[in-house]
Chimera marker file (.cmm) of the C-alpha trace (Angstrom):
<marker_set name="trace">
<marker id="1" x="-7.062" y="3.531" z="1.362" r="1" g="1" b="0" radius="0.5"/>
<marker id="2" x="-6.827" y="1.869" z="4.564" r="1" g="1" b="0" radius="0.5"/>
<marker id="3" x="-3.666" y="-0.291" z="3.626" r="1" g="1" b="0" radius="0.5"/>
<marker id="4" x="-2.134" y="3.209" z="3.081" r="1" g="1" b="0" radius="0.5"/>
<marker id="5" x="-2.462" y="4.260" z="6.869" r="1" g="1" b="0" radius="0.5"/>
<marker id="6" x="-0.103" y="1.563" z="7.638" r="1" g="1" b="0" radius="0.5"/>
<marker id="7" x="3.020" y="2.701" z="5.616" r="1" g="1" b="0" radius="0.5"/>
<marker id="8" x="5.144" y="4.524" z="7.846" r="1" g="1" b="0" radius="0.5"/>
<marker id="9" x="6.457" y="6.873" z="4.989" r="1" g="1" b="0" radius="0.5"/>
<marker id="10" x="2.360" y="7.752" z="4.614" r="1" g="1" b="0" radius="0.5"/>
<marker id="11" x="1.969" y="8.653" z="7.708" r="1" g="1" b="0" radius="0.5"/>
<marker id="12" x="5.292" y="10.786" z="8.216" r="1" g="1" b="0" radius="0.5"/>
<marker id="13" x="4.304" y="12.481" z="5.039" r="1" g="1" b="0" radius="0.5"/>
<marker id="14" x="0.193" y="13.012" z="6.803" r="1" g="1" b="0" radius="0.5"/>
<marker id="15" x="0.927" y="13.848" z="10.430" r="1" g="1" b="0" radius="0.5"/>
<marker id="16" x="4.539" y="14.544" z="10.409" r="1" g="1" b="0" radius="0.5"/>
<marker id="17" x="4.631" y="17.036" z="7.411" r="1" g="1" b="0" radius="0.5"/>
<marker id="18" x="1.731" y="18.313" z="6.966" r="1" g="1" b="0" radius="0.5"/>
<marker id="19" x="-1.485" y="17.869" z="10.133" r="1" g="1" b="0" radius="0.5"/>
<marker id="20" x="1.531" y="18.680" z="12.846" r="1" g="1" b="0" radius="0.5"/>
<marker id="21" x="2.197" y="22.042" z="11.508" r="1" g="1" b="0" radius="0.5"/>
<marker id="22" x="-1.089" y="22.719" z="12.812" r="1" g="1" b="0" radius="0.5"/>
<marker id="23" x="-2.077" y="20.984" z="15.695" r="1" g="1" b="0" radius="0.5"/>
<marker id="24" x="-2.128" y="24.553" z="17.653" r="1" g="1" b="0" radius="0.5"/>
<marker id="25" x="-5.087" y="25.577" z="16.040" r="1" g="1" b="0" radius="0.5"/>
<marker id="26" x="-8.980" y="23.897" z="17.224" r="1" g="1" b="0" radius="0.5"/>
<marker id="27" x="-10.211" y="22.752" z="14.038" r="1" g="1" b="0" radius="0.5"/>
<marker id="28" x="-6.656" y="21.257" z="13.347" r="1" g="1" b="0" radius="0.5"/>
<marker id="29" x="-6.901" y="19.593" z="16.400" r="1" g="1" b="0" radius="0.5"/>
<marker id="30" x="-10.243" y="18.512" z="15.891" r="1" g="1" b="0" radius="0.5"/>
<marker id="31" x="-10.279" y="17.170" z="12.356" r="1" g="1" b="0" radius="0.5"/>
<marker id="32" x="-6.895" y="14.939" z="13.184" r="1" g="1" b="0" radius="0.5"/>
<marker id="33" x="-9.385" y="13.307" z="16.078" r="1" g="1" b="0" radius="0.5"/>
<marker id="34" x="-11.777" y="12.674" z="13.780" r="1" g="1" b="0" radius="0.5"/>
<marker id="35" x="-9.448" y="11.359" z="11.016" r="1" g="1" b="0" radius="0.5"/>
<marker id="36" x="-7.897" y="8.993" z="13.623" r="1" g="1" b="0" radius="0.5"/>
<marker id="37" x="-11.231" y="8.049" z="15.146" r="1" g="1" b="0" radius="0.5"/>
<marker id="38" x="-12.087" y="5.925" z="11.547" r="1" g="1" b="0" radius="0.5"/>
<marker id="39" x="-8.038" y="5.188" z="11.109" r="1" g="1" b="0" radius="0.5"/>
<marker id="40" x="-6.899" y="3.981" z="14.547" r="1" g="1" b="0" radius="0.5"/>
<marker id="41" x="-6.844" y="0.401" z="14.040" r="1" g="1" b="0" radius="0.5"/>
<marker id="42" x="-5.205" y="0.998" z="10.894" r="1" g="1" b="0" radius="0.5"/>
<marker id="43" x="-2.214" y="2.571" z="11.965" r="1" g="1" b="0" radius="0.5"/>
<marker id="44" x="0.875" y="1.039" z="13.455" r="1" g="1" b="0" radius="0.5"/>
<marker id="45" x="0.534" y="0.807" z="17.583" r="1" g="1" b="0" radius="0.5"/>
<marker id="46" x="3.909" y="3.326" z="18.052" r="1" g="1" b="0" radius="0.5"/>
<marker id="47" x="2.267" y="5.709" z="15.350" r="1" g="1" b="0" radius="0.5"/>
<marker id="48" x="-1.027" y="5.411" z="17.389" r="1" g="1" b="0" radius="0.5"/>
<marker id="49" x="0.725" y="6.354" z="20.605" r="1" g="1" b="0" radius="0.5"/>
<marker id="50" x="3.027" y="9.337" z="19.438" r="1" g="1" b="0" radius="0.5"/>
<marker id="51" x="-0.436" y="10.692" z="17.921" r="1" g="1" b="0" radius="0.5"/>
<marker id="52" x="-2.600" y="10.203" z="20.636" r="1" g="1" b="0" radius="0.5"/>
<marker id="53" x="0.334" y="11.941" z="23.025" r="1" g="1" b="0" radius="0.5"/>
<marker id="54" x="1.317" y="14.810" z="20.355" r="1" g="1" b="0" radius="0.5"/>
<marker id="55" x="-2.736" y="15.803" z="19.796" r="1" g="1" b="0" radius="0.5"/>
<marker id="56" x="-3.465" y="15.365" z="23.666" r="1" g="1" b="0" radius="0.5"/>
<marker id="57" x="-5.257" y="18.915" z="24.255" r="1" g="1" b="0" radius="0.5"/>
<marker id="58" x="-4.146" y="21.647" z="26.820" r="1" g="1" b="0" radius="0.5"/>
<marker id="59" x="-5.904" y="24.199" z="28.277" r="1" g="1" b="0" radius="0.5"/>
<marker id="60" x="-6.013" y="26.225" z="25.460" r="1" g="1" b="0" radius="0.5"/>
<marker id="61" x="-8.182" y="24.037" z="23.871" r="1" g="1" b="0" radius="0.5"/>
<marker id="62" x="-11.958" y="24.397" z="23.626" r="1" g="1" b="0" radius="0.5"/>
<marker id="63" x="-13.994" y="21.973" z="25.248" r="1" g="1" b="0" radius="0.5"/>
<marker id="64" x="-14.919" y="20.353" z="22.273" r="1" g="1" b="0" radius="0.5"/>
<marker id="65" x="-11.805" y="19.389" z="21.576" r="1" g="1" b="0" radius="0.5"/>
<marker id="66" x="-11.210" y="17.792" z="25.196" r="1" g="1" b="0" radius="0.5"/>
<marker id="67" x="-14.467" y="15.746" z="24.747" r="1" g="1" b="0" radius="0.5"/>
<marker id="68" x="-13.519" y="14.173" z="21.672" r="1" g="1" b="0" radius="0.5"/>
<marker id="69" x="-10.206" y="13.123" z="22.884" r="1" g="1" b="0" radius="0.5"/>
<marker id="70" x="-11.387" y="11.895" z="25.446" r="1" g="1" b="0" radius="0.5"/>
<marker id="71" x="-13.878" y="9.636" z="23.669" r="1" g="1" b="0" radius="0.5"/>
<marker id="72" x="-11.628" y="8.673" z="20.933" r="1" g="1" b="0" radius="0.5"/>
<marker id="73" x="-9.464" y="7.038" z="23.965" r="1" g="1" b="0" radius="0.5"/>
<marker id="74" x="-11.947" y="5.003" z="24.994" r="1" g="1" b="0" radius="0.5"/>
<marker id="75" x="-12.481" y="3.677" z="21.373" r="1" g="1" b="0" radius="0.5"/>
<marker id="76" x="-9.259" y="2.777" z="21.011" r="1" g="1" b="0" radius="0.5"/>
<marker id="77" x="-9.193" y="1.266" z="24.329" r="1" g="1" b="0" radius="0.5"/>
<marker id="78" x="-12.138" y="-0.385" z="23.813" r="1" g="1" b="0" radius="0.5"/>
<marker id="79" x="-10.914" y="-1.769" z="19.941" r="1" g="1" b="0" radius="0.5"/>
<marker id="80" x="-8.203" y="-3.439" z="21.965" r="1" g="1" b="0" radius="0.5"/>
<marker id="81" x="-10.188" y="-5.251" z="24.709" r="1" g="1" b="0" radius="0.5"/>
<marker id="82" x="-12.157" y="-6.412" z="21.782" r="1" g="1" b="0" radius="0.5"/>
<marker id="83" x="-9.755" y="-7.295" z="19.338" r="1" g="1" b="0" radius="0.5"/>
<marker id="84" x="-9.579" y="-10.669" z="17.877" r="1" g="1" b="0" radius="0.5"/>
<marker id="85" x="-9.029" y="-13.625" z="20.078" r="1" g="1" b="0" radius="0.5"/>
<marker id="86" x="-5.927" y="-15.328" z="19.757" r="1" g="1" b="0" radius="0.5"/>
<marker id="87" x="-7.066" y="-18.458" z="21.942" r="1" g="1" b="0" radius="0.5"/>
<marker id="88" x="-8.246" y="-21.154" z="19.256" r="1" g="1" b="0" radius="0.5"/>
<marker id="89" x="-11.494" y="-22.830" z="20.898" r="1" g="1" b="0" radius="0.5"/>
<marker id="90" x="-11.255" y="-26.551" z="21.523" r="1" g="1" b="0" radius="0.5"/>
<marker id="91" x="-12.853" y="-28.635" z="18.734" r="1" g="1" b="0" radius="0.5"/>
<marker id="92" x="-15.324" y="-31.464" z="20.583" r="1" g="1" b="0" radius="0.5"/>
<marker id="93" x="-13.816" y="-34.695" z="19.040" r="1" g="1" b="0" radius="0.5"/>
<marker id="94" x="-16.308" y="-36.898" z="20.448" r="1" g="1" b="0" radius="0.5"/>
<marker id="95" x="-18.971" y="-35.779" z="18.598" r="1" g="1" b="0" radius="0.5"/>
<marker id="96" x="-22.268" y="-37.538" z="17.920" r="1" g="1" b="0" radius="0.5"/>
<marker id="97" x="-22.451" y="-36.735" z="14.470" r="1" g="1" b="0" radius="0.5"/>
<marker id="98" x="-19.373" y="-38.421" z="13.495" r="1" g="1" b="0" radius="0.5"/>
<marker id="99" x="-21.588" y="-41.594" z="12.627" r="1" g="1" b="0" radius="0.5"/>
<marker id="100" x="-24.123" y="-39.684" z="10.541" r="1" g="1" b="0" radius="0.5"/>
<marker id="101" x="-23.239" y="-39.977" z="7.247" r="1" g="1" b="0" radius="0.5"/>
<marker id="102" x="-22.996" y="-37.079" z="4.806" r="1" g="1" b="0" radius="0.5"/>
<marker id="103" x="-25.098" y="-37.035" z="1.786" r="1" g="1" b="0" radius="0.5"/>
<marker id="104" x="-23.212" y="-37.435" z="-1.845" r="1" g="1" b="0" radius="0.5"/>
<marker id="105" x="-23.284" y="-35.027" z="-4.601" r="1" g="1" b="0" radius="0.5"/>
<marker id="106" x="-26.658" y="-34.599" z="-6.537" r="1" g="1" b="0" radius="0.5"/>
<marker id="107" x="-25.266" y="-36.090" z="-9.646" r="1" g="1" b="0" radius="0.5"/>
<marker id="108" x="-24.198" y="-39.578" z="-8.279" r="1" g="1" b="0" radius="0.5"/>
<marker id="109" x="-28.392" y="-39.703" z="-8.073" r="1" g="1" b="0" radius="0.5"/>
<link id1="1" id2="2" r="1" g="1" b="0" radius="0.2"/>
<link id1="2" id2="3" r="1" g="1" b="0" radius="0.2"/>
<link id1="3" id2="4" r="1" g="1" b="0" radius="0.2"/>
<link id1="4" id2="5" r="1" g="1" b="0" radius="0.2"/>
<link id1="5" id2="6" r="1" g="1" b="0" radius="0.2"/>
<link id1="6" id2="7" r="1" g="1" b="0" radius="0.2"/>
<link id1="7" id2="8" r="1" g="1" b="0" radius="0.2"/>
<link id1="8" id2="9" r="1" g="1" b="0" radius="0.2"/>
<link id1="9" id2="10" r="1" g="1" b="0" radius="0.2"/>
<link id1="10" id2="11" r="1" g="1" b="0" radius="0.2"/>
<link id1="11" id2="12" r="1" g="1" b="0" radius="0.2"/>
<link id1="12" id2="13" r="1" g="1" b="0" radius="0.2"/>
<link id1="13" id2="14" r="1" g="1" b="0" radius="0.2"/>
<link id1="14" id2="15" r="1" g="1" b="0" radius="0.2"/>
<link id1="15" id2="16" r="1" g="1" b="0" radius="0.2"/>
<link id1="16" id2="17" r="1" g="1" b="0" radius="0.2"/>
<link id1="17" id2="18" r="1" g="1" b="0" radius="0.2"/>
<link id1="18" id2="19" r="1" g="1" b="0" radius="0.2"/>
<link id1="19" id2="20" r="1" g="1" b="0" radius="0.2"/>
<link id1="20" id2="21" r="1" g="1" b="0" radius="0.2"/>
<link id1="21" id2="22" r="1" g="1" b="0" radius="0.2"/>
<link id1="22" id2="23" r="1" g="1" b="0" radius="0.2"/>
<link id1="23" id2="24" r="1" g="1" b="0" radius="0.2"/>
<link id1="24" id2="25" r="1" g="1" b="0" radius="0.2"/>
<link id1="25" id2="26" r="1" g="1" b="0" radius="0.2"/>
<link id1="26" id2="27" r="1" g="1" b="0" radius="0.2"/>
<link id1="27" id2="28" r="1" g="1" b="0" radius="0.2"/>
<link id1="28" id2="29" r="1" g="1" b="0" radius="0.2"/>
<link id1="29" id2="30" r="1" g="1" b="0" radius="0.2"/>
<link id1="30" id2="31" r="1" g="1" b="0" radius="0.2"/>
<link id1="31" id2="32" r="1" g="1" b="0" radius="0.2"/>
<link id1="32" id2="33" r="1" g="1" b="0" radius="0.2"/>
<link id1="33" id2="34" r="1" g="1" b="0" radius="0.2"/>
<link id1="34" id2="35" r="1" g="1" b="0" radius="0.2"/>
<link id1="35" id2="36" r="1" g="1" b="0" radius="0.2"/>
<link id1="36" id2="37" r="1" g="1" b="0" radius="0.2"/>
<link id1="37" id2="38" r="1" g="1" b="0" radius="0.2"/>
<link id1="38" id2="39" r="1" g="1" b="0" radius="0.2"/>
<link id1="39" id2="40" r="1" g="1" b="0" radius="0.2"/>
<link id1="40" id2="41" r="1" g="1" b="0" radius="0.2"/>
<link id1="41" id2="42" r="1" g="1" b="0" radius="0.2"/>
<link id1="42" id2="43" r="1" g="1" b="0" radius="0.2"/>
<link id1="43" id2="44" r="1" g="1" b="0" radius="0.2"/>
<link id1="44" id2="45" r="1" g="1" b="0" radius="0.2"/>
<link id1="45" id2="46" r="1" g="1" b="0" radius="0.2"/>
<link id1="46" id2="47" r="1" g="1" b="0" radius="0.2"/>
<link id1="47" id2="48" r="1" g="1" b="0" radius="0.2"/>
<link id1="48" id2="49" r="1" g="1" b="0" radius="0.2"/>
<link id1="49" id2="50" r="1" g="1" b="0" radius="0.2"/>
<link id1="50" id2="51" r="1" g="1" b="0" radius="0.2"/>
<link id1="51" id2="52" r="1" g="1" b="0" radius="0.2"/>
<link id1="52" id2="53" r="1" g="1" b="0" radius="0.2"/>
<link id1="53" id2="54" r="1" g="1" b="0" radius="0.2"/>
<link id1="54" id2="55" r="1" g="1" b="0" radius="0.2"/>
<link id1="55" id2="56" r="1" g="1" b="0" radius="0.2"/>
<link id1="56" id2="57" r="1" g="1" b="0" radius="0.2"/>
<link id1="57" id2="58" r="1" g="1" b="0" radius="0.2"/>
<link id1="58" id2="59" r="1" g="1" b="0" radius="0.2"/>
<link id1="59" id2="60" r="1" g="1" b="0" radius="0.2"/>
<link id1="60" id2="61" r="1" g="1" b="0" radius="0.2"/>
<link id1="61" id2="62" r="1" g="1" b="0" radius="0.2"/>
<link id1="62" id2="63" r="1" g="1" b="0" radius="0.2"/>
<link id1="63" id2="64" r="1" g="1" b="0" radius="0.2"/>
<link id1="64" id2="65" r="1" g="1" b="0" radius="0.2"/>
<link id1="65" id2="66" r="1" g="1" b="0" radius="0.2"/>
<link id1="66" id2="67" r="1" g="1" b="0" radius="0.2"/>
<link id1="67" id2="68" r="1" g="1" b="0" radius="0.2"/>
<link id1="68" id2="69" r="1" g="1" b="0" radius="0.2"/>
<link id1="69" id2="70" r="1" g="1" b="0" radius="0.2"/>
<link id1="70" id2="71" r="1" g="1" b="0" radius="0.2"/>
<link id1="71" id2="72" r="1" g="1" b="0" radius="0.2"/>
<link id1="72" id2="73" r="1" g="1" b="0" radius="0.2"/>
<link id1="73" id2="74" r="1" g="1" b="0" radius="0.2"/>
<link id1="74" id2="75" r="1" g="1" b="0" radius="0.2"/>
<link id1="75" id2="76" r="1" g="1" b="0" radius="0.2"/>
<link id1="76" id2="77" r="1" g="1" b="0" radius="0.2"/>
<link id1="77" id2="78" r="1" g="1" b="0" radius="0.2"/>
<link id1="78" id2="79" r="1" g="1" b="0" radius="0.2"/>
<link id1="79" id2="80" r="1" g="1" b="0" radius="0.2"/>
<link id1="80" id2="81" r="1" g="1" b="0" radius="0.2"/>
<link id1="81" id2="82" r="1" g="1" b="0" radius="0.2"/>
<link id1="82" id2="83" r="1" g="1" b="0" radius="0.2"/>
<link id1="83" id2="84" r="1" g="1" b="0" radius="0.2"/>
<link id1="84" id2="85" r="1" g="1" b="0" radius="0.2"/>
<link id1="85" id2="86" r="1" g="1" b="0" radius="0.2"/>
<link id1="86" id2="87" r="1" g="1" b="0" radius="0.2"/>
<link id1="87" id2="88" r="1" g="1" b="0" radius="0.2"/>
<link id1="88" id2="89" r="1" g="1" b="0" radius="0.2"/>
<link id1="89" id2="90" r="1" g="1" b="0" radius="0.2"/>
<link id1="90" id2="91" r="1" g="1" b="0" radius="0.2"/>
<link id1="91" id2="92" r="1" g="1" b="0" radius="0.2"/>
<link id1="92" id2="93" r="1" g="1" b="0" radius="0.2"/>
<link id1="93" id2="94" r="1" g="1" b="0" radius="0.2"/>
<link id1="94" id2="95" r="1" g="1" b="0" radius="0.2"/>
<link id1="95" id2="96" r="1" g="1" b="0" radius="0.2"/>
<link id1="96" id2="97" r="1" g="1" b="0" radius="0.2"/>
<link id1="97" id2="98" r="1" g="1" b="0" radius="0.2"/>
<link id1="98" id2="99" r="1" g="1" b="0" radius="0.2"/>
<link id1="99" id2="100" r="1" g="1" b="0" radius="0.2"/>
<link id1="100" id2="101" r="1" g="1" b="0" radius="0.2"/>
<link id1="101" id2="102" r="1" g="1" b="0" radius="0.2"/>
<link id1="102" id2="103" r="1" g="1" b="0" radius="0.2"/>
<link id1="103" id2="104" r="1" g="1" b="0" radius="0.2"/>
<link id1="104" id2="105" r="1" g="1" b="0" radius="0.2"/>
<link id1="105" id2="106" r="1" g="1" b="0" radius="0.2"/>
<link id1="106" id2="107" r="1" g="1" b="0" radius="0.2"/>
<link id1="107" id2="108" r="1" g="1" b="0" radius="0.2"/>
<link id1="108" id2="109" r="1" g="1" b="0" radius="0.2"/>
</marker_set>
């Protein structure tokens, strides 16, 4: 299921068609958090952005809802600090192992 979450026509049919109708309502609000607090890394980084602005509570909101977003923002900005590396680390060439030699396989015994 998590492939699915990044298919853009998946998540237009999800959020666009069918969570956005009710993002004015609390428990609306609050079950798209928690959706996207398991999903984030899954979706597409524009997708991520548009929901994180469109679900960004007002003051209509409870406080509940305010909490969660706010902690769901540091997840996600704490998935990216902590994403995969890109920087390949330097292989030590000069090893003193190169000159050990490696046993055969058991059935040249």
């Amino acid at each position: 299921m998590a492939e699915e979450f990044s298919a853009e026509d998946f998540c237009t049919t999800l959020f666009d068609e069918f969570l956005f109708v009710g993002l004015t309502r609390d428990n609306v609000t609050r079950h798209m958090l928690k959706l996207l607090w398991y999903v984030h890394n899954k979706l597409p980084p524009g997708r991520l952005a548009t929901l994180m602005k469109a679900i960004q509570p007002t003051t209509g909101h409870n406080e509940t809802v305010h909490k969660l977003y706010e902690t769901l923002q540091e997840r996600i900005g704490t998935t990216i600090h902590e994403g995969p590396i890109s920087e390949q680390q330097e292989v030590d060439f000069d090893s003193p192992l190169k000159s050990v030699p490696t046993p055969g396989p058991a059935y040249m015994q």
